[in-house]
N, C-alpha and C positions, 0 to 999 in steps of 0.2 A: 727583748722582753716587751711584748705587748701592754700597756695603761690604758684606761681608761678613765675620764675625768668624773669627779666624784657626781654618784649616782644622781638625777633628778627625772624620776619616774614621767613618763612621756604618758601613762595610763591613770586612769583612776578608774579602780574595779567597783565592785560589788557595795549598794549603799549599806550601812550600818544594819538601818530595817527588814532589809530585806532576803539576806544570805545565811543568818548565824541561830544557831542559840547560847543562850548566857547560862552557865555551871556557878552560881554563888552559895556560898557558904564560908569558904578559909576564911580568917581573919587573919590572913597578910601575904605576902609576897608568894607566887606559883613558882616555884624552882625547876620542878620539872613535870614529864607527862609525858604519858604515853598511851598507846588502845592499842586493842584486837578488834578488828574489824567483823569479824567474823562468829564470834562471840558475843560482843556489842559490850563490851567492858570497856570501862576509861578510870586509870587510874593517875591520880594526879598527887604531889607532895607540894609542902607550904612547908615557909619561915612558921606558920604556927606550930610546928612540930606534928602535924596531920599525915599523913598517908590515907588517902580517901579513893574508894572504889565507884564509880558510876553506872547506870544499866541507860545505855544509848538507847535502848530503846523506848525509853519510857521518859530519861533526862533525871531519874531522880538518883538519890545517893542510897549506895547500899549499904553503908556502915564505913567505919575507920578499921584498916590493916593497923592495932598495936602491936608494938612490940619493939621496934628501934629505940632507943632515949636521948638521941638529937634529932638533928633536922636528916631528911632525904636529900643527899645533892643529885641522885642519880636514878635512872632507873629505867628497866626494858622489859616491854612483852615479847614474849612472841608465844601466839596459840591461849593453850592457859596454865604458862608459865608464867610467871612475873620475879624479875629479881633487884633488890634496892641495895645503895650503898648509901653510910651515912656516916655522919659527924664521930658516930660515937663506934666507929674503926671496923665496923661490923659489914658484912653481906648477910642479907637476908633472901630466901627462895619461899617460895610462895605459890601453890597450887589454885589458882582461880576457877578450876570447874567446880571446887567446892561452897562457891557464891553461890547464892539465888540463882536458880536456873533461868532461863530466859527462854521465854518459846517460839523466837524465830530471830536468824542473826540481820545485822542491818548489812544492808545491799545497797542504800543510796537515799542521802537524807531527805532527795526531794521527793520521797514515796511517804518522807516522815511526820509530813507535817512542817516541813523544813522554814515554817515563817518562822520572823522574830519573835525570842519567848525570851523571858529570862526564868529561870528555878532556882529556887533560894530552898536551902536546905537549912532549917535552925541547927544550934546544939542540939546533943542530947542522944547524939547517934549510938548508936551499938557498934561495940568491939566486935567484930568480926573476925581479926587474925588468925585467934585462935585453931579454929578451924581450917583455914588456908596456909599455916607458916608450916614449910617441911623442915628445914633446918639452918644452920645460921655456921657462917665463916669468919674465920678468925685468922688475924695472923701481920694484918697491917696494925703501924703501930701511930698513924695517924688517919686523920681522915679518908674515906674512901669517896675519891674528886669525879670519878668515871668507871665504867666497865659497859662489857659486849658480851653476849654470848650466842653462840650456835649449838643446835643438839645438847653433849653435856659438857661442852669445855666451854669455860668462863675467863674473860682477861680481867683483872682491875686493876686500875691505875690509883695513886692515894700522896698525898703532900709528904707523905714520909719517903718519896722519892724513886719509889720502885714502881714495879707495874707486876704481877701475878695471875700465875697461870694453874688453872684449879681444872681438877674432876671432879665436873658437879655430882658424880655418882657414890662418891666416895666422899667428898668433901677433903680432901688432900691438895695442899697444895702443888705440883709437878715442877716448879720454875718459877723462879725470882728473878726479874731482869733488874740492874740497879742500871739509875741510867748517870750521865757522863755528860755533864752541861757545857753546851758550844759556848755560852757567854753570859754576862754575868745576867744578873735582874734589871729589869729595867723599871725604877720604882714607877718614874716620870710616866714610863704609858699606861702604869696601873693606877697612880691616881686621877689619870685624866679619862679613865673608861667611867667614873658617875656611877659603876654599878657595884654590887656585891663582895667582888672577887674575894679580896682580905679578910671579909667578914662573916663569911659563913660559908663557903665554900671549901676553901685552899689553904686556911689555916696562917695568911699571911706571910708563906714561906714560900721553897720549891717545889710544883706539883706537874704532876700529869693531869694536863686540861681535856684533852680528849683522845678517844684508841677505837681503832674497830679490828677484826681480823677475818681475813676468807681465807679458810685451808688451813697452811702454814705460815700463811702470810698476814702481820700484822703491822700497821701504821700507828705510831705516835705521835700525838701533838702536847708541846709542853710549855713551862713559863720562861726557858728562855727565849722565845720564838721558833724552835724549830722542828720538823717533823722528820720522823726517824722511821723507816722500815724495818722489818726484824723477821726472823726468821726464827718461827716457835719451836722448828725442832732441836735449834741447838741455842736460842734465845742472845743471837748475836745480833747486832743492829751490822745491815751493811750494807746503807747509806742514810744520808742525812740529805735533808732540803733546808738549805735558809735561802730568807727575804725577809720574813715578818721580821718585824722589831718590835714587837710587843707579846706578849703570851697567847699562847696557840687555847683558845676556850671550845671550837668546834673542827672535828672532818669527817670524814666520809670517803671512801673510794669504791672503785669498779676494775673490771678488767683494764681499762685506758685512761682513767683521772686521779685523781687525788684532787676534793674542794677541800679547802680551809679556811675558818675566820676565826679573829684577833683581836685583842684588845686595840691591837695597832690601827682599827677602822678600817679594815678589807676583808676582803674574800679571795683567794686566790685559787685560780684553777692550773693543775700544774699536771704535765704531759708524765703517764706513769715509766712510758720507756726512758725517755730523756733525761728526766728529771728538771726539765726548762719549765718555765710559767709561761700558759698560752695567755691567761687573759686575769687582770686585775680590777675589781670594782672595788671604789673609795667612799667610806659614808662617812658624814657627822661624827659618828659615836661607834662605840667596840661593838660589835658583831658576837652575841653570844650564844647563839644557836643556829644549827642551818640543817639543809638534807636537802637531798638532788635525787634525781632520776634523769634518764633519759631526753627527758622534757624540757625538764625547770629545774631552776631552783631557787629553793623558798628559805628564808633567810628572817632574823630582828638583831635587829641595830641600835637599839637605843631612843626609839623613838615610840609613837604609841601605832604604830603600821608596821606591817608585816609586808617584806621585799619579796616580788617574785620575779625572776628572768624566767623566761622562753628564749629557751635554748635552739628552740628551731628557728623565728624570725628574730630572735635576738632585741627581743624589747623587755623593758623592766614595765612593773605593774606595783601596786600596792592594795590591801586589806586594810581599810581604815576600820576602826569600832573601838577600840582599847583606849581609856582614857587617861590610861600610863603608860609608860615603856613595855613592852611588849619582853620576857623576858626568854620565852621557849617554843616552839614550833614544833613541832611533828605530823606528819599526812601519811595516809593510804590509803590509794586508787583516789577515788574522787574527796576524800573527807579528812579535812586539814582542821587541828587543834592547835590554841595556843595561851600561852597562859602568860601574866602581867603583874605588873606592880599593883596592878587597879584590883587586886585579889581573886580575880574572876578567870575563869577560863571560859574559852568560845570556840565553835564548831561552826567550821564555815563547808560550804559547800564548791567545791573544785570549779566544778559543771556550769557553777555560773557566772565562772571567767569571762566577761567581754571584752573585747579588744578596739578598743578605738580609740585612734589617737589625736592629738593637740591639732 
């Protein structure tokens, strides 16, 4: 098994001023977020019990999606679909072409005006959900920690220890997988990740940290550290990956990887034939967000910087601007969002990755 010695960035990317715009308004912690690139929506959730919708291309807010009554742990576009999972045991779907129309989508933020700006949006916004919410799922009987969806099948993952498999077209659930813990909890690396977990996430028990699925084929990651494959048409796990030692918070896979990070302070990239780990990075602090491509990948740790490897020359970089821990990442094509303790969310622009080193 290949290591690598805990990360220290060879690059300093893109200055503060010069790469981003600033999204404020929440009043407290970004938990999650996601955009349509193509649409130019950006919807982001907060510890203030928010769900708030953005128009990229303008930067301002278009009102609050109500309707959940906890916090958002979860949530994913794709097109203009949107669907959220929350404290309060529920999945919500959500039609976002019934937003404010937009009359052209964004294509690349340096067309946008992409200097440094910050938009502060006061109180006082308009419910919008009304209009956008199709319908709402039920059926977990704690928190909803994670979920993925493609076309109309939806996974969720929830602290009550299952992960469920739904047609969004029906709203029926199809499969309950109960999962079958490789080892116990490990409290130690959960109180030593500094962030959230216990408190508004995961319900301070056993959960599903994160899931994706292509096809038939779905990957788990969970609080005992370890990530499971499964196979949705008969919802049997068969195989398991351990290494982490601490709760699995993010992964992602392809045809040939499986990345994961942990509370345990890595990332692990693990070969999907084999089931070996090619390559391990070690940081400071738990890893609670990432996403990869062929490229890169882009990663936060616990610090107020957003990690990036290049995957082709194999060097790490860093986004500095957040003037807290950094607590969510998401990108597509050139335009990377991310959201912080510092209650802010920022839109940086890919394209102005420079590469030079020490």
């Amino acid at each position: 098994m290949k290591r690598l010695p805990i990360l220290t960035p060879k690059i300093i990317i893109v200055k503060d001023e010069c790469a981003q715009k600033v999204l404020e308004g929440h009043d407290d912690i970004i938990t999650c977020l996601d955009f349509d690139k193509s649409c130019g929506t950006l919807i982001t959730a907060s510890l203030d019990n928010t769900l708030r919708a953005w128009d990229l291309n303008n930067y301002r807010c278009l009102g609050i999606l109500d309707g959940h009554k906890d916090v958002v742990n979860c949530l994913q576009v794709n097109g203009s679909r949107l669907v959220t999972g929350s404290r309060d045991k529920t999945i919500r779907q959500w039609d976002l072409s019934k937003l404010i129309s937009h009359p052209e989508s964004v294509t690349n933020l340096s067309e946008l005006s992409f200097a440094s700006a910050s938009v502060h949006e006061a109180n006082g916004l308009s419910n919008i959900g009304d209009n956008c919410w199709i319908a709402s799922l039920e059926g977990h009987s704690k928190s909803i920690t994670c979920l993925y969806f493609e076309n109309n099948s939806l996974v969720s993952g929830s602290s009550d220890k299952t992960m469920k498999h739904w047609d969004m077209e029906t709203g029926q659930c199809i499969l309950t997988m109960d999962i079958l813990w490789a080892m116990s909890s490990s409290k130690v690396e959960r109180r030593q990740a500094g962030f959230l977990f216990d408190s508004y996430i995961f319900d301070g028990g056993e959960f599903i940290g994160a899931l994706q699925f292509r096809d038939v084929g779905l990957a788990s990651g969970t609080e005992d550290g370890a990530i499971r494959m499964w196979d949705l048409r008969t919802g049997q796990a068969h195989r398991t990956l351990l290494s982490h030692t601490g709760p699995i918070t993010s992964l992602q896979f392809d045809d040939r990887h499986v990345v994961s990070g942990s509370v345990d302070r890595s990332i692990r990239i693990w070969d999907l034939r084999t089931g070996s780990i090619i390559d391990t990075f070690s940081y400071d602090n738990s890893v609670t967000s990432l996403q990869f491509d062929t490229n890169k990948i882009i990663s936060c740790a616990g610090s107020n910087d957003i990690k990036i490897y290049n995957r082709t020359n194999f060097q790490h970089s860093s986004f500095e601007g957040h003037s807290q821990q950094v607590q969510c990442v998401k990108f597509k094509d050139s335009i990377l969002s991310s959201g912080g303790r510092d209650k802010v969310v920022k839109l940086w622009a890919l394209h102005f990755l420079i590469i030079t080193s020490y």
